[in-house]
N, C-alpha and C positions, 0 to 999 in steps of 0.2 A: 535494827532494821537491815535487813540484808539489801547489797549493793546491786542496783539495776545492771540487767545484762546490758552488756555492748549492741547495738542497733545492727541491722543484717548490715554487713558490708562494711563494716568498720571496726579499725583494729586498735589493739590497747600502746601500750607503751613500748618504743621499740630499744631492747638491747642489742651492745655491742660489743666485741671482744676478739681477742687475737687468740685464732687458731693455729697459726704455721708462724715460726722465725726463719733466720738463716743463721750462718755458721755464726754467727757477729752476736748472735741474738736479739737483731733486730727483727721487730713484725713485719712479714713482709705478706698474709692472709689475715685477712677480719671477717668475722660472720657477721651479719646483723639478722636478728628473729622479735618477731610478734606475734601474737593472737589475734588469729581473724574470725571475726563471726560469720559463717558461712550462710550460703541462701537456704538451707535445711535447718537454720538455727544454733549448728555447731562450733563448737569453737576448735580450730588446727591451727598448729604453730605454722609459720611462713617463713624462710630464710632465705636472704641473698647471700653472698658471697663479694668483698673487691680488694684491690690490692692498699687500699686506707680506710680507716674508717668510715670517713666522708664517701667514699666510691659504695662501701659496703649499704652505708645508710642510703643512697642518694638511688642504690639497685634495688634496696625494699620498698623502697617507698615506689619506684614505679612497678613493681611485682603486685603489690598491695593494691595500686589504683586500677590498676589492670584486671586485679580478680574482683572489685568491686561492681566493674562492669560487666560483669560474667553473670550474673546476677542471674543466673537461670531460672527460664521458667520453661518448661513443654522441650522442647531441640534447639533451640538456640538460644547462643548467648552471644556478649558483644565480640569474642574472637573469635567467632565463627568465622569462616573467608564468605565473601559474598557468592561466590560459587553456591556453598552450602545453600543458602537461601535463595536464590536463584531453582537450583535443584526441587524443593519444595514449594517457591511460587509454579514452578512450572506442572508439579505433579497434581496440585491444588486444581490448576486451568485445565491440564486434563482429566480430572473429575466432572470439573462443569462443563466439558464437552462431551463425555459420557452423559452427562443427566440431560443433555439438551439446551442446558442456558445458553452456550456460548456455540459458537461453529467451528467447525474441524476446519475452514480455512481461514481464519484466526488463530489459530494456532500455530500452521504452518509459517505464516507470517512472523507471529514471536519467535518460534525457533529458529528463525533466520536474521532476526534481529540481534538474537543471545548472542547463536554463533558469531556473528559476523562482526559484530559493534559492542556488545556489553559485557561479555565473558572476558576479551582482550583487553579491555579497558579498565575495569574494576573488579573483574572475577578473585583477582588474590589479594583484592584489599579485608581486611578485617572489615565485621559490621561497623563496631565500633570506629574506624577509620572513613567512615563516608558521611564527610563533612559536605555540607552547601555549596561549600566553594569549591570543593573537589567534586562535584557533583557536574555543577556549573559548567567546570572547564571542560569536564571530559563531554558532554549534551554539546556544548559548543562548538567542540571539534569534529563529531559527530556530524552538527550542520555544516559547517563549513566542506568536508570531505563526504558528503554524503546527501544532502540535503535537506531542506526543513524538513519535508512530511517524514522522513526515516529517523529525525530526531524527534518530532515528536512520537513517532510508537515507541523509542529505547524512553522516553521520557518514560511513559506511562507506565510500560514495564518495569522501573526502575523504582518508581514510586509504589507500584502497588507489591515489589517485592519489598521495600521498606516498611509498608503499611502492616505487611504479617509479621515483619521485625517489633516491628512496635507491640503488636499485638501479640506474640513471644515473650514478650519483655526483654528481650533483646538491645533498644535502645528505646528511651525514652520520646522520641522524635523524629517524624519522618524528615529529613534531610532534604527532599523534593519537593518540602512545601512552599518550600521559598524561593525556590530557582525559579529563575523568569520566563514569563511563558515564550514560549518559540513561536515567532513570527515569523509568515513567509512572505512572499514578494502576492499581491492582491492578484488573486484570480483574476483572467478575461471575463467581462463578461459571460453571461447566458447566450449562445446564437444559437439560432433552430434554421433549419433549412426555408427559404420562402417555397410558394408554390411552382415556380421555374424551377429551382431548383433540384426539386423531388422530381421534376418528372424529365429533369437532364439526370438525374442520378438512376432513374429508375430503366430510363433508354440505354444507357451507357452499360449498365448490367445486363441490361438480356443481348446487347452485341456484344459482350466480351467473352468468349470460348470456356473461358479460365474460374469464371465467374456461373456460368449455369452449370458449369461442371461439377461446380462444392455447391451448389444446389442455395445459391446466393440469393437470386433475385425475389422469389418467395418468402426469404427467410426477413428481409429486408421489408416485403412488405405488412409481413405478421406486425413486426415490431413497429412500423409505422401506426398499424391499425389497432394496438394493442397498448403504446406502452412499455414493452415490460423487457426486464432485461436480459441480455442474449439466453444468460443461464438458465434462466424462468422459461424462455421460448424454445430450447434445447429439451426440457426436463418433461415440455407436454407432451402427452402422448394423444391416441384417438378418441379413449371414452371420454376424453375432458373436456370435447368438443361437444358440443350442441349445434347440427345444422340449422335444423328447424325452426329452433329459439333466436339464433344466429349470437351463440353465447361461445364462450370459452373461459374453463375454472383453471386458476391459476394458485397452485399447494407445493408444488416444488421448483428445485432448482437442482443445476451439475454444479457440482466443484470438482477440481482436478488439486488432490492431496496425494502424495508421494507415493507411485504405484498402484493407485486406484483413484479409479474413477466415480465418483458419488453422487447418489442424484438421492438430495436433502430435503426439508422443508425449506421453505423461503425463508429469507433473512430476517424477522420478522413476523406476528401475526399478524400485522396492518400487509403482509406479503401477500396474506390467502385472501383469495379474492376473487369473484366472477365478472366477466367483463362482457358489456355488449361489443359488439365486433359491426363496422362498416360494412355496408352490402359487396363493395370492391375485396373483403376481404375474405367476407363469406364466397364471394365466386369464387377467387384462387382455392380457398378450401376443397371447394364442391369439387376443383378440376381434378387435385390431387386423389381425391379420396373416391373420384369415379375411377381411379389407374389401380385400387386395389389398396385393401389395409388389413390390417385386422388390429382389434381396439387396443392391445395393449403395447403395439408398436410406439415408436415417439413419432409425431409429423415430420420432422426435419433428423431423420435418421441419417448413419454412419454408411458405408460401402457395406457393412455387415448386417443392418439394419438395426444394429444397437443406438444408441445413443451416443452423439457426437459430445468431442471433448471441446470444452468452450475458447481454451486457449487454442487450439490450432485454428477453431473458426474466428476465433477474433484475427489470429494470423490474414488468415483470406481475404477475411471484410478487411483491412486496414491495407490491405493489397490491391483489393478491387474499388476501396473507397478513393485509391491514388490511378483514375482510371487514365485506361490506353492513351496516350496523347495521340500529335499527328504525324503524319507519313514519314515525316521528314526526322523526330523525335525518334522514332521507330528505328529507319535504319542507323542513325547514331548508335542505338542500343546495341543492334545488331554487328555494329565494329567494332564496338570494344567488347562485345563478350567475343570474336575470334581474336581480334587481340591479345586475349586473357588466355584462349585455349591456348595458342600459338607458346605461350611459355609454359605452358602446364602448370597453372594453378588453379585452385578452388575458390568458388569465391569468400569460404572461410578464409582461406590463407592471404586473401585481397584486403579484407575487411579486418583482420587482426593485424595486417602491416601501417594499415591506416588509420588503427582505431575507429574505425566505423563501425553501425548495426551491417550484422550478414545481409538484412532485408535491402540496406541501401543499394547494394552493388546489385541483388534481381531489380530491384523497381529501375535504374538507370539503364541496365541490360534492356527491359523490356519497353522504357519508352515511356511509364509513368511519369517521372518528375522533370521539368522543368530543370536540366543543368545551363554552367556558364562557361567560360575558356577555364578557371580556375580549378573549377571542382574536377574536368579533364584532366586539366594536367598534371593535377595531384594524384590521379585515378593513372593513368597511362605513365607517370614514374614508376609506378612499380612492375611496368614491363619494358623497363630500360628502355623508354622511348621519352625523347624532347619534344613536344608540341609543337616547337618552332619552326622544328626540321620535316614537320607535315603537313603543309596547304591544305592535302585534300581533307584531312580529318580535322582541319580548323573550319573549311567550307560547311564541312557538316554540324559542325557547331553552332554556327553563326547561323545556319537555318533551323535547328532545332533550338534552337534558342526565342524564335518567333512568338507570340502569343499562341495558347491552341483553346479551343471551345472547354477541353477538359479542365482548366486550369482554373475554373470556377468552382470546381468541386475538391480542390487539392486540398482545404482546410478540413473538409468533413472526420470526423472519427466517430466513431459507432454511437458514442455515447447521443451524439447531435439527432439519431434518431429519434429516440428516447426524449430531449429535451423540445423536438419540431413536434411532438405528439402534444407535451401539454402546451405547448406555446398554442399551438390550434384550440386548444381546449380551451385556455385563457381569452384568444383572441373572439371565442361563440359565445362567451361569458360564464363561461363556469368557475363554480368558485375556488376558491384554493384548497378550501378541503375536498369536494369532488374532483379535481384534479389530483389530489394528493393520494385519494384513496383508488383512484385510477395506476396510478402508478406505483400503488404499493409501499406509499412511505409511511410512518406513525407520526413525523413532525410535519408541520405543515411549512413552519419555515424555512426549512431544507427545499421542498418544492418551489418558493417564490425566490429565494434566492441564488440557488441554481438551478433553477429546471425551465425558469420562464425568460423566455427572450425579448428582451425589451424594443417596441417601435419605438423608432427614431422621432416620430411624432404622430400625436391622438387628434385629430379633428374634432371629435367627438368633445377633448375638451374646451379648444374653441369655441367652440357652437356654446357650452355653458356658459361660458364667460360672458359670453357676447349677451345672454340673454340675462345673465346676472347686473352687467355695467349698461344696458344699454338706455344712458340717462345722455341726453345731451349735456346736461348743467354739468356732468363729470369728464365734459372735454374740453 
C-alpha cells in the first residue's frame, strides 16, 4: 500500500549537515532542508542556512511555517504586506461605485482614511502579521489622535479589507472581529429650532448683506419646508417643481469629489421622493420663477448659473447661521481686523499661529461671535500687542462682550433645519415613518433618534394619566 502524501502545507522530515568548515576543520555553515507540500500539491525541497545546527534547524522551521501560511489562493497570500490588500479592497470599492452600489463620496472619504491613518500604520505589516491585538492598538491610537467617528471608518475599512483576506484564503480569520467596538462620547440630543426661533433666524438673514447675497434666505427656507438635505436642495432643478400641484420631486443630490463637481442620485432609494411643499413655500417659489428660469436650470443656482458646490454653501450658512451681533460687537471686529492689517498678516497666517479654523478670525472680525478678554488677548499677541497696555480696546471688549439678540441663534448648524422640519412633523403627529419618508431616510430609527426634538414636557400626557388614575380611593 503505497504511503499517503504529505497534507498541503506540511513538510516531511527535516535534515541537517555541515556545508562550510574553517582552517581548523571546524563547522562553521549547516544547511538544514525538507520537503514541503506546496498549495499546488507539489512537493520542493526548502533550505535554511545558520552558523549551528540548531540556528540552521530553528531558520527552517520558521521558513517552513511561513510558507505554510502562504497558502495561496486567487493574489494573496499571508506575506502579502497589507498595502497589497488594501490596494485591492480599494479597487473592489471602486467597482461598486462604478456599478452604483456605493457613492463616489464614500470613497473619497476611505482614501483619505488609507492615506492618512491605515497605510502608515499597518500598510507594511504582512497579512499574516495582523493580529487582534495589533489591530486593537493601532484603531485605538487612531481614536485617541484622531477621534472616535475617523476610528470607526479606519475600523471598518480594516475589516472589510480582512474579510477579502479571508476570503483569498489568505488568513484564516478576520482579526477585526474581535476588536472592541469604538465608542464615542453620547451625542446631544435632537434640538430643532422653536417657532421664535425660525422667524429670529429667518429676519436675521434677509438683514444680513452677506447672506442675500449667496442667495441664503430662500435656500434656508426650501429646506425648512422641505426637509431635505442642502445637497438634495442644490441638485433640484425647475422641471422638478410642480407649482400648480405645489409639489417638488426629489432624485438627486451634489457631491463635491476631487475636481468635479457631481450631481448623483440620492443616497439612498428611500432618497427619491416627491414631497408636498407649504403654501409659504410655494410663494417664495412663485417669486423666483416669476424673475425668469428656464427648467433645466437648478433653483438655487451658482453666479454662473450652474449649480452651486455644497461645501462652500454650507461655508456661508455656517457663516450666516453665526449671525451679525451688535453695534458694539461689530466695531470690536472692526479693530482688530486694522490691527491685523496694520502688521500685514492674513488671516490664514492668524489662524495657523493660533491653531485656530481660518473661519474663527472672519466671524470675530465681522462681529458674529460672542468673544471674552482672553480669547482677545490671545488674538492681538500675535500682533505684538499686550492687552493690558490698551484701555481702550479692553473698553470695547467689555461692551461687546454684553448679551446681543443674536446670540440665541449661535447654536444653529445647518443640520437643525433638517431636524426643526421633522420635529414639526412629529409635533402635528405624524408618524415616524411618514416623517421618515419625508426626509428621505430607509431606517425609521435613525429618524426618531436623531431627527426628532424632544419637548421638555407633553401635557397631553398628563391629561392621560389624569384620566387613567382619576379614583379618589387611589389618593
Amino acid at each position: 500500500m503505497p504511503r499517503a502524501p504529505l497534507p498541503i502545507g506540511t513538510w516531511g522530515a527535516i535534515s541537517t549537515w555541515v556545508v562550510q568548515t574553517d582552517d581548523k576543520g571546524q563547522a562553521v555553515k549547516h544547511k538544514s532542508q525538507a520537503r514541503f507540500r506546496d498549495h499546488d500539491g507539489r512537493l520542493r525541497p526548502v533550505s535554511a542556512y545558520g552558523t549551528t545546527k540548531t540556528a540552521a534547524e530553528r531558520a527552517l522551521l520558521k521558513k517552513l511555517q511561513d510558507r505554510a501560511k502562504t497558502n495561496q489562493s486567487g493574489e494573496l497570500t499571508a506575506m502579502h504586506k497589507i498595502n497589497h490588500l488594501l490596494d485591492l479592497w480599494e479597487k473592489r470599492f471602486e467597482g461598486l461605485v462604478a456599478d452604483g452600489k456605493r457613492s463616489p463620496t464614500s470613497l473619497v472619504t476611505y482614501r483619505r482614511a488609507l492615506k492618512n491613518y491605515i497605510r502608515p500604520a499597518v500598510g507594511e505589516l504582512r497579512i499574516g502579521e495582523a493580529s487582534t491585538p495589533r489591530i486593537d492598538t493601532v484603531l485605538s491610537k487612531i481614536k485617541t489622535n484622531a477621534g472616535a467617528p475617523t476610528a470607526k471608518t479606519c475600523r471598518a475599512i480594516i475589516s472589510g479589507a480582512m474579510k477579502l483576506a479571508v476570503r483569498y484564503g489568505a488568513t484564516s480569520v478576520n482579526p477585526v472581529r474581535e476588536v472592541d467596538a469604538i465608542e464615542a462620547k453620547p451625542k446631544n440630543p435632537p434640538r430643532s429650532l422653536t417657532t421664535e426661533e425660525v422667524t429670529l433666524l429667518r429676519k436675521s438673514l434677509a438683514a444680513d448683506d452677506r447672506a442675500v447675497q449667496a442667495d441664503l434666505p430662500d435656500l434656508v427656507t426650501f429646506m425648512l419646508g422641505t426637509g431635505v438635505r442642502i445637497g438634495e436642495a442644490l441638485a433640484t432643478v425647475w422641471s422638478e417643481v410642480n407649482l400648480e400641484a405645489g409639489t417638488v420631486e426629489i432624485t438627486y443630490t451634489i457631491a463635491r469629489i476631487p475636481g468635479e463637481l457631481l450631481r448623483k442620485t440620492t443616497k439612498s432609494r428611500a432618497g427619491e421622493r416627491v414631497l408636498s411643499l407649504p403654501r409659504w413655500a410655494v410663494a417664495m417659489l412663485r417669486t423666483r420663477h416669476a424673475a425668469g428660469i428656464r427648467l433645466d436650470d437648478p433653483i438655487f443656482a451658482d453666479a454662473l448659473g450652474g449649480f452651486r458646490d455644497p461645501s462652500n454653501t454650507r461655508r456661508s450658512l455656517r457663516t450666516a447661521l453665526s449671525p451679525v451681533g451688535s453695534t458694539a460687537r461689530r466695531n470690536l471686529g472692526q479693530s482688530l481686523q486694522t490691527l491685523r492689517r496694520k502688521v500685514c498678516l492674513t488671516r490664514k497666517q492668524v489662524a495657523e499661529a493660533l491653531g485656530w479654523p481660518q473661519t474663527k478670525i472672519e466671524l470675530i472680525e465681522t462681529g458674529r461671535i460672542k468673544v471674552d478678554q482672553q480669547l482677545v488677548a490671545d488674538l492681538v499677541k500675535t500682533y505684538n500687542i499686550n492687552l493690558e497696555d490698551s484701555p481702550t480696546l479692553q473698553a470695547e471688549i467689555e461692551a461687546a462682550a454684553q448679551p446681543a439678540e443674536s446670540d440665541k441663534l449661535a447654536w444653529i448648524r445647518s443640520h437643525a433645519l433638517r431636524k426643526t422640519t421633522a420635529t414639526a412633523l412629529d409635533e402635528a403627529g405624524h408618524t415616524a415613518r411618514q416623517i421618515a419618508d419625508q426626509l428621505g431616510q430607509a431606517k425609521v430609527s435613525i429618524t426618531q433618534d436623531v431627527y426628532l426634538g424632544r419637548r421638555a414636557a407633553n401635557p397631553a400626557a398628563a391629561e392621560a394619566l389624569e384620566q387613567a388614575f382619576d379614583d379618589p380611593d387611589l389618593l
